[in-house]
N, C-alpha and C positions, 0 to 999 in steps of 0.2 A: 941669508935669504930663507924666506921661510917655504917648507913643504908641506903640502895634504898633509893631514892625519890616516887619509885612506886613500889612493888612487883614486880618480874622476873615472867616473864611469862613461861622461859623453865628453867629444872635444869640439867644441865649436870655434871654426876656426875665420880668419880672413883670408882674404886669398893674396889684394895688391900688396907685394910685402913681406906678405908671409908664405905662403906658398909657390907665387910667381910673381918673379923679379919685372919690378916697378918700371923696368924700361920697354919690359913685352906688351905693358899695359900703356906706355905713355908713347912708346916709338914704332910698337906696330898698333895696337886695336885703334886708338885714338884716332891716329893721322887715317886710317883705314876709313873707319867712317867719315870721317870728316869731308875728306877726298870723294866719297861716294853718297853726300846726304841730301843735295838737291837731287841728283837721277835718279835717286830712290824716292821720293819725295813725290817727285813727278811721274815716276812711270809705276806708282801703286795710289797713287791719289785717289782712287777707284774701293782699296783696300777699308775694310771697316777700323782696323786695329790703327793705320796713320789717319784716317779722320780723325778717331779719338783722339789721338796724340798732338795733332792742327789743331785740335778744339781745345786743349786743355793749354798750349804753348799759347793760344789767344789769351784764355782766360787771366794769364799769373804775366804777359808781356803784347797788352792787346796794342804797343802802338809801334810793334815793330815786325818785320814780317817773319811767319814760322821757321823758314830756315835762317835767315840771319839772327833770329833767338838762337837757334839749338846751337849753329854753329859758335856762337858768342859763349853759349855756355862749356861747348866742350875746351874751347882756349882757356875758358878759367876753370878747368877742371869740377864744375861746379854739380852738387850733388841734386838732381833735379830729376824728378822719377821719369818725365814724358821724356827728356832724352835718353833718360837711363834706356825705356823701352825703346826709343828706335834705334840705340846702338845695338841689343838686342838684336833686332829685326835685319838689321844692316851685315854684322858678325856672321848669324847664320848662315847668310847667304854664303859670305863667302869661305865660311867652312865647307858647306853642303859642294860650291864649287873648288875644295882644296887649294884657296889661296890663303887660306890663315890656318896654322897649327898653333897650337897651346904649348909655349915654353912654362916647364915648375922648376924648379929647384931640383939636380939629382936626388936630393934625401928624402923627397917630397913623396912620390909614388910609393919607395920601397918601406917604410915606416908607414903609410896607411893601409898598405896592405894588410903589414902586420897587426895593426892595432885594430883594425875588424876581423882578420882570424884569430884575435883574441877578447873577442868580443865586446869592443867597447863599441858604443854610438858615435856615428861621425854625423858632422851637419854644416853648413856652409851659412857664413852671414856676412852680404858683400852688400856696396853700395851700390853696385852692377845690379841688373837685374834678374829675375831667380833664372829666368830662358835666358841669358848670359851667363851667369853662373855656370849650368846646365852644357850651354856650350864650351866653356874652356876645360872643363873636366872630362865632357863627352868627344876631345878634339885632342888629345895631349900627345906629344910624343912618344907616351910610353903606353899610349890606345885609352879606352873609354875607363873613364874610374867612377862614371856616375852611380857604378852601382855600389859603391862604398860608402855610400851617402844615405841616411833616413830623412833628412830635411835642407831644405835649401831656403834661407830667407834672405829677401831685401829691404829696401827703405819702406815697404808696406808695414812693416811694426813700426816705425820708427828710424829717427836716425842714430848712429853707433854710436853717439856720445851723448846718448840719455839714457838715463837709468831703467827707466819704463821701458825701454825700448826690448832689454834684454828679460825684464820681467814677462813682456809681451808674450817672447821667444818660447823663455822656462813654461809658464800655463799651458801655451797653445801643444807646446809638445808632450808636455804631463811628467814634466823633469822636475828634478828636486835641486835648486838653485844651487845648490852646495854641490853637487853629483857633477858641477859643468867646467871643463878647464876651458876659458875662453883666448885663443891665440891670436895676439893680435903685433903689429909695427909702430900702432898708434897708442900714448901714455892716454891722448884721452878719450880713447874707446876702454881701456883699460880701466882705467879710473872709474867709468861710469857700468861698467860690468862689475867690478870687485862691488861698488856700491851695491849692486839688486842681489850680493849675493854668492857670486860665480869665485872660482879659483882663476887667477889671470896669468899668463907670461906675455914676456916681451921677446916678438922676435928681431934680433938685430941683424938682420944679414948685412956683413960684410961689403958687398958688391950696392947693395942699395945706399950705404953710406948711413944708415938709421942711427939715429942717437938715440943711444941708452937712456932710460930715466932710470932714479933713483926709489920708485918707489915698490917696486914690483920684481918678481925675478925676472933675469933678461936669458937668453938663451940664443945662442947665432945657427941653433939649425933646428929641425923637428927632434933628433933623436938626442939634442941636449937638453929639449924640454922632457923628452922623456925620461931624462935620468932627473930633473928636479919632482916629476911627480911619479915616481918607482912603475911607470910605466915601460910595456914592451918596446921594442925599435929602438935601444939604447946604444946599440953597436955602430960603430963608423960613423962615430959623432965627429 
């Protein structure tokens, strides 16, 4: 498996997967919204941010009705930015009202702590959206880590398996492509980031079931990526 020639200075990472297990994502936020997206729907109709979100669910599915699209797209787990925003919208709430907490991984918090008291760059690149992002990290069980963060991106570059997408990233942030270790569950997020550039791992956690690919290093937690690229947080792999 190959390593840096020098440690990455920023880690840009995912989160379903890699940082928090694919069932907090699939068996609470999912059904969460789902369960709450017509009365939301209806009792913010009034709202500027779901009008846009009604208007743009017309535009890309004008012959079927707002919420019977979104809901269709969240049973196919379908990467679609106007739901991405109203799960957003939906999440918040029920953070703000403490019925949804953010499960990560135990190695998750204690490893990004360290690796921004040692000053690397952290950043976040989800197909959730950046105020979703925002939320699961501003909502964790182990309290707010958003300030651990210099950038949070979503599907507004693009999506995670185009190359461009992560060059988008590297520019807008003023990173140097080589400088970025990108974490990712998925070989072809992976693929299309080692493409524009970036240092890649694969994380395989165990409980999520992820299968390894062969082309990339694989890693089953944060601090055994951090023993492939001689980064901090190596301990209690």
């Amino acid at each position: 498996m190959k390593s840096s020639v020098s440690a990455p200075r920023v880690v840009l990472l995912d989160i379903e997967g890699t940082t928090a297990p694919v069932s907090f994502v699939h068996q609470i936020l999912f059904p969460y919204a789902r369960g709450c997206l017509k009365d939301y729907l209806d009792e913010h109709a009034d709202d500027a941010a779901v009008q846009k979100i009604v208007a743009d669910v017309r535009k890309i599915a004008p012959d079927k009705s707002p919420a019977e699209q979104l809901i269709s797209w969240i049973d196919e787990d379908a990467k679609v930015a106007p739901l991405k925003e109203l799960q957003g919208l939906i999440w918040a709430r029920g953070y703000q009202q403490g019925e949804l907490t953010a499960r990560l991984y135990p190695d998750v918090a204690p490893v990004l702590q360290k690796w921004s008291e040692n000053g690397l760059t952290l950043a976040v690149y989800s197909s959730g959206s950046e105020a979703a992002q925002r939320l699961i990290y501003g909502h964790t069980e182990q309290g707010d880590l958003t300030p651990l963060f210099s950038h949070f991106f979503d599907l507004r570059v693009g999506g995670k398996k185009e190359a461009d997408s992560y060059r988008a990233i590297v520019k807008e942030a003023g990173w140097q492509a080589a400088d970025v270790l990108f974490l990712s569950d998925v070989t072809a997020e992976l693929d299309a980031a080692a493409e524009a550039g970036l240092e890649v791992c694969q994380v395989v956690r165990p409980e999520d079931g992820t299968v390894a690919g062969t082309s990339h290093p694989v890693a089953a937690s944060l601090p055994e990526a951090a023993r492939h690229f001689a980064l901090p947080g190596q301990e209690g792999a």
